[in-house]
Legacy VTK file of the C-alpha trace (Angstrom):
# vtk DataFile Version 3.0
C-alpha trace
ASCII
DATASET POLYDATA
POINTS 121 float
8.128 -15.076 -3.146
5.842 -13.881 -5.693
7.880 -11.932 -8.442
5.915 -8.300 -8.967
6.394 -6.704 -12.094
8.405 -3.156 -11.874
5.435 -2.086 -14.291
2.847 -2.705 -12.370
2.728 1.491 -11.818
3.670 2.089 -15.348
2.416 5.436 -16.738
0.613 6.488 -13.183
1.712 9.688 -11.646
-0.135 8.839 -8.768
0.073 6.328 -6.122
2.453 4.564 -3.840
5.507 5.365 -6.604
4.493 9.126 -6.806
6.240 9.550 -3.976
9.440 7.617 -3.406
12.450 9.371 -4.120
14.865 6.563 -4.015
14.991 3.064 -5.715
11.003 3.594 -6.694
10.964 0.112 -8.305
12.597 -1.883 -5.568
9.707 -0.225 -3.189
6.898 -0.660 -4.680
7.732 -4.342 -4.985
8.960 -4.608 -1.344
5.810 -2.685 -0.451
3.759 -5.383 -2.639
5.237 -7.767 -0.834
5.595 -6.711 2.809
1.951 -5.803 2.442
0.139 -8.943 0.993
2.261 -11.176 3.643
0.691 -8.524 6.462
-2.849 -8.639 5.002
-2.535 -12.540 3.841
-3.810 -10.946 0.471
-2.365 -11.158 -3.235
0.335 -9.203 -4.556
-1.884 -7.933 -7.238
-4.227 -6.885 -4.383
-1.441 -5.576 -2.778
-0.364 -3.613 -6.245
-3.979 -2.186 -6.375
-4.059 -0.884 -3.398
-0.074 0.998 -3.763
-1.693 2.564 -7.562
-4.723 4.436 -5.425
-5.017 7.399 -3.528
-4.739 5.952 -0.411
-0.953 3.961 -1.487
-0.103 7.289 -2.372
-0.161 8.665 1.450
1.095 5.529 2.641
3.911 6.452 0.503
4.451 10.002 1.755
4.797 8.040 5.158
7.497 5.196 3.712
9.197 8.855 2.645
9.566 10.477 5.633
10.637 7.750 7.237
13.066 7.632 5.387
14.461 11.194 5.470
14.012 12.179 8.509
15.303 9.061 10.042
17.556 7.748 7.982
16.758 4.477 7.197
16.050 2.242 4.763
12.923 1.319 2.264
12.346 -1.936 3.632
12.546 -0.484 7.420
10.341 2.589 6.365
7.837 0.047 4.534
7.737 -2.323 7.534
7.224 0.804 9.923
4.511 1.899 7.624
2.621 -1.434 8.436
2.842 -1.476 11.318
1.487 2.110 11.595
-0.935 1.282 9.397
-2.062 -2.129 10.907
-3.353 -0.042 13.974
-5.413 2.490 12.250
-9.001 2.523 11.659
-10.914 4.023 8.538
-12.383 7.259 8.855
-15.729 8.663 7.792
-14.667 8.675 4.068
-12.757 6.015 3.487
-15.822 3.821 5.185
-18.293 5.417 2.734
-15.780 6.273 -0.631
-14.370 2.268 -0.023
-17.379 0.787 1.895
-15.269 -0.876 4.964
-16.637 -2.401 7.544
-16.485 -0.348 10.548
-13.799 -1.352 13.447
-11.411 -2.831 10.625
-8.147 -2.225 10.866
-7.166 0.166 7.739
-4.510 -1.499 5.881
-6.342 -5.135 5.710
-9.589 -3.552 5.197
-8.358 -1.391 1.950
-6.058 -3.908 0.614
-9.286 -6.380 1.068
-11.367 -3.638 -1.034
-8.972 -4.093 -3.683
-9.172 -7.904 -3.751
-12.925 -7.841 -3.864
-12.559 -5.249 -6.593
-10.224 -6.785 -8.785
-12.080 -10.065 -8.186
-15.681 -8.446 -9.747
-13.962 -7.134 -12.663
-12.940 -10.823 -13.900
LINES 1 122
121 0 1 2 3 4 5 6 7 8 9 10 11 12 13 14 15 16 17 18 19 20 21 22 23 24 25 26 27 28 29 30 31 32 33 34 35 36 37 38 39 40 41 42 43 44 45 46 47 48 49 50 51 52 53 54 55 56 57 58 59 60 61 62 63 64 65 66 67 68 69 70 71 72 73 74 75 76 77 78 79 80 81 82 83 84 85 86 87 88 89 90 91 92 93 94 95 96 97 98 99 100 101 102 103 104 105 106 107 108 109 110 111 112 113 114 115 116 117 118 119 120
């Protein structure tokens, strides 16, 4: 396992970290992780994609998880997949991210970010 740096959100007050309450810095890399294994993309893609907007609502939904049913990060964060896995971009993330249409949403964003990070070398 890839080791991802605790500052990877360093100085943001947005994104994934914005909104975890408890043990931000073990969920964001858990997160990292969890999601480039789901997405078979890098961690730093991964990392990209927690920092934006859309990692930020991703982590409203690892935080409700985990208040209102009581579990932990890592189950929230796998639940949050798997939610994830099955959704489909809507009419603004196809146009503000330009995904492909019929994508699932998680691969397809975290995919944007690859591409992204990949054009700015």
């Amino acid at each position: 396992m890839k080791n991802i740096p605790k500052t990877s959100y360093e100085g943001h007050d947005f994104g994934f970290t914005s909104t975890i309450t408890f043990d931000p810095d073990d969920a964001f890399a858990e997160a990292a992780r969890a999601i480039a294994q789901a997405t078979y993309e890098s961690t730093e893609a991964a990392c990209a994609f927690l920092d934006s907007d859309e990692g930020r609502e991703f982590g409203h939904q690892v935080n409700r998880r985990v208040f209102s049913q009581r579990i932990t990060n890592v189950a929230a964060i796998a639940l949050a997949i798997r939610h994830w896995m099955t959704l489909r971009p809507t009419a603004r993330q196809i146009d503000e991210y330009e995904l492909p249409d019929g994508m699932n949403l998680l691969p397809a964003l975290v995919a944007f970010f690859s591409i992204q990070m990949e054009l700015a070398e």
